[in-house]
C-alpha positions as CSV (number, residue, x, y, z in Angstrom):
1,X,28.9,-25.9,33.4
2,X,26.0,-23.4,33.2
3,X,28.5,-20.9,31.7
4,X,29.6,-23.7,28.9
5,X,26.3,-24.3,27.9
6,X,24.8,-20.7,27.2
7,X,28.3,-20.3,25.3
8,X,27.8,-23.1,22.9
9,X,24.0,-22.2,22.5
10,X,24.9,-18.9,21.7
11,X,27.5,-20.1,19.1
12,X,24.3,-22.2,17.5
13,X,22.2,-19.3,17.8
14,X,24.9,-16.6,16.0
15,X,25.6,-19.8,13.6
16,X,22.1,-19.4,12.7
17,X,21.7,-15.6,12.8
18,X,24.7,-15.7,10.1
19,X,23.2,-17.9,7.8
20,X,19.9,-16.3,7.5
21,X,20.8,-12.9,7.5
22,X,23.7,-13.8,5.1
23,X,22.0,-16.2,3.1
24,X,18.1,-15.2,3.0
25,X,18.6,-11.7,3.5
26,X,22.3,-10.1,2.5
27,X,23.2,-11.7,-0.3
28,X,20.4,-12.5,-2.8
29,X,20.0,-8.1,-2.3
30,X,23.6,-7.3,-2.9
31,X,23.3,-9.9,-6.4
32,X,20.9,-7.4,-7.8
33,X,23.7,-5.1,-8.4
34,X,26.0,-6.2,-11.5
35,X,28.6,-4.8,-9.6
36,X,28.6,-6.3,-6.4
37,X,27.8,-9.7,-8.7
38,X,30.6,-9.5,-10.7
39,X,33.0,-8.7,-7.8
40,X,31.3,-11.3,-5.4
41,X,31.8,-13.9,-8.5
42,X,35.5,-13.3,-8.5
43,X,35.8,-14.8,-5.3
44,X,34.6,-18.1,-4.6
45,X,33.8,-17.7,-1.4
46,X,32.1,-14.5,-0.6
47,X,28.9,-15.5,1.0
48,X,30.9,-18.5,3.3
49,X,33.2,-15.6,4.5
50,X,30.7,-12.4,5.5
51,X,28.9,-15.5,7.2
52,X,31.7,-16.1,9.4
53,X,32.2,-12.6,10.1
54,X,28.6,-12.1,11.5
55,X,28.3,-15.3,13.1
56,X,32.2,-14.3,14.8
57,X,30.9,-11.1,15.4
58,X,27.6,-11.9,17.3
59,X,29.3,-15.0,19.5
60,X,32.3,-12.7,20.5
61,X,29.9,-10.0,21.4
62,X,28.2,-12.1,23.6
63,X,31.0,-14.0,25.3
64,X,32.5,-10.2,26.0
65,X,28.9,-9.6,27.9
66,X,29.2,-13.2,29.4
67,X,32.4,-12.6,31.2
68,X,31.6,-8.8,31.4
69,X,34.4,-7.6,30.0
70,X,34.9,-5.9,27.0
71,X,37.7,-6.7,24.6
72,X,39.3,-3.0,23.1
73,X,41.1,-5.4,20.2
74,X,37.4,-7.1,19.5
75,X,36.3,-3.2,18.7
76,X,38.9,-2.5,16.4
77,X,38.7,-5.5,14.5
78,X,34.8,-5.5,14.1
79,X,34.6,-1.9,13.4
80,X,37.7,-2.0,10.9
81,X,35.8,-4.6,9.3
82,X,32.3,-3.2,9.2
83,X,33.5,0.3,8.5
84,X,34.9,-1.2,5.2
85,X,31.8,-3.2,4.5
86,X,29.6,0.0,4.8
87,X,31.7,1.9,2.5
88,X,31.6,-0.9,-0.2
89,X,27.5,-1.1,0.0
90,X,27.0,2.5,0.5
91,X,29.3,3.7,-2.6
92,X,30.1,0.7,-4.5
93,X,27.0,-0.7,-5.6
94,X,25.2,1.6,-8.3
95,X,26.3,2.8,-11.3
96,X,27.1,5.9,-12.8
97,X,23.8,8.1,-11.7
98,X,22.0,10.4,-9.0
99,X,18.6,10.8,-8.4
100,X,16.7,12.5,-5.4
101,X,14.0,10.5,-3.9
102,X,12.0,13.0,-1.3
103,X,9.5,10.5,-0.6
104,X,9.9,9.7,3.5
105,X,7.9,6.3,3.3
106,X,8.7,4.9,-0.2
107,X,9.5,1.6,1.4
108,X,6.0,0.8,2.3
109,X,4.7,-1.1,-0.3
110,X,3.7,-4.7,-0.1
111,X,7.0,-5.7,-2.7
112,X,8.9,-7.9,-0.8
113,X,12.5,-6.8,-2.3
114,X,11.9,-3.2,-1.5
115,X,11.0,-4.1,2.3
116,X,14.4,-6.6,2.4
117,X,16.3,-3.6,1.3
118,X,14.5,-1.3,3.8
119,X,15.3,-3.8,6.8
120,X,18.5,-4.3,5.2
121,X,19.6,0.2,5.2
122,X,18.4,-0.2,9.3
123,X,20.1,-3.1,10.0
124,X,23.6,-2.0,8.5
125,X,23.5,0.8,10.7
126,X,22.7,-0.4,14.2
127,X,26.8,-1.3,14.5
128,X,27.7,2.2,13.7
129,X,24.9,3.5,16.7
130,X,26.8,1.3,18.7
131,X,29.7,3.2,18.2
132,X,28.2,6.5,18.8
133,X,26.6,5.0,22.0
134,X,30.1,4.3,23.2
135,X,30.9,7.8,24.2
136,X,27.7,10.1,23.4
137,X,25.4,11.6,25.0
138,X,21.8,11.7,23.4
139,X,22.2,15.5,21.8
140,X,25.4,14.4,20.4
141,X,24.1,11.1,19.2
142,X,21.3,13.0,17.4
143,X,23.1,15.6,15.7
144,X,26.4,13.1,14.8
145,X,24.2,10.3,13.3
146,X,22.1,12.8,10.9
147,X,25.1,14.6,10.0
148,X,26.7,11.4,8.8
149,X,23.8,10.1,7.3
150,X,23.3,13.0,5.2
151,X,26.3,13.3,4.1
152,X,26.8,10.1,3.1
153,X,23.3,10.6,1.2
154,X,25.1,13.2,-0.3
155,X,28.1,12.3,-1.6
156,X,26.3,9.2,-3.1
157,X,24.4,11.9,-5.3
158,X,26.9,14.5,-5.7
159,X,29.0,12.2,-6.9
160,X,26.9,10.0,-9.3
161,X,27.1,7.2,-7.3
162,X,23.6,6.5,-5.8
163,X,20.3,8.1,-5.1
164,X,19.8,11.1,-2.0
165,X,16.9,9.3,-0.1
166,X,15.0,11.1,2.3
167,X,13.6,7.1,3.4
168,X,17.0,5.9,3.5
169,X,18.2,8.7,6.5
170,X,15.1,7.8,8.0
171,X,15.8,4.2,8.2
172,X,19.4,4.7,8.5
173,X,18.6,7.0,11.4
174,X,16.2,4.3,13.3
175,X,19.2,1.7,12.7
176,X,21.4,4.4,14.7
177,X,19.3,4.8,17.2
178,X,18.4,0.8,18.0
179,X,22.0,-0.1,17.8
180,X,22.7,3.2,20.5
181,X,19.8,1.9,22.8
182,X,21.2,-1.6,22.7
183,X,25.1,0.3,23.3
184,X,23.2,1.9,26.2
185,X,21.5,-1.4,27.7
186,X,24.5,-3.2,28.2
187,X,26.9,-0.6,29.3
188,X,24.3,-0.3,32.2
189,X,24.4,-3.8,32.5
190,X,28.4,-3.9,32.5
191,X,28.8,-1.3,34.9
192,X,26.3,-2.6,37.5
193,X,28.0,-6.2,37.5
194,X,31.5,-4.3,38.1
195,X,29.5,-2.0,41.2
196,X,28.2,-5.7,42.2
197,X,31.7,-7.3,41.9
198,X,33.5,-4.5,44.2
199,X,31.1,-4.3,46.8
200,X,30.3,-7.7,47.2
């Protein structure tokens, strides 16, 4: 009954989640681009359906910690999804220009759609940490993360599609390294339960 409970409260809390990072958060930034508006305008339903997919995302997650297993299909299908998701917002959103920002705290200024997109570049990034934290070790996770980040940073400026930002590896880098640390925490967690489980 215990185990019910906590289920459905987690649904209520990843419900919620959802709709403010979706609503309050996500999706008034992504409007400011004509591109993302006129593409998120061709589909009616847009903001209802990356809603879903976070508040599916979050609730799965934690009925896979609940039970303590981990679903191999559940990490294909988020990661297929988020994968693609990244690659719209990193290289889909600005138009034809490059620029190179050098400045390494740029985001702190008391504006509050530059700190929205600041929390927004570390947040996108804590699933792909995640992934890293699957399988590497903290040199690897280091030297991976940085190497992706910069060259996604760029390719968005190489190719006229965005701005090399020396903030945005930054903040990209800090949303690597939480969503490792959290990968970390719970395979801990996992693998003690299954150490309890076979001793007890």
């Amino acid at each position: 009954m215990a185990r019910s409970i906590r289920c459905i409260l987690a649904l209520i809390i990843s419900t919620v989640l959802g709709i403010g990072v979706i609503q309050y958060l996500a999706y008034p930034t992504l409007l400011q681009y004509d591109r993302f508006a006129n593409v998120m305008n061709r589909f009616g339903y847009t903001k209802e359906t990356l809603i879903l997919f976070v508040v599916l995302s979050c609730w799965l997650l934690y009925l896979q910690i609940e039970f303590r297993r981990f679903s191999i299909i559940y990490l294909y299908l988020f990661y297929s999804v988020y994968l693609f998701l990244l690659f719209v917002v990193l290289f889909a959103k600005a138009p034809e220009y490059h620029t190179f920002n050098g400045d390494l705290f740029d985001f702190l200024v008391w504006d509050r759609g530059t700190l929205i997109e600041a929390l927004l570049n570390l947040v996108y990034f804590i699933p792909l940490g995640g992934l890293y934290g699957l399988r590497a070790n903290w040199l690897e996770f280091g030297l991976i993360s940085l190497l992706t980040i910069t060259g996604i940073e760029t390719i968005q400026y190489v190719f006229y599609i965005g701005t090399f930002s020396v903030s945005d590896i930054l903040l990209n880098f800090l949303g690597c390294l939480v969503g490792y640390s959290i990968c970390l925490v719970l395979r801990k967690y996992m693998d003690k339960n299954v150490v309890q489980k076979r001793t007890s």
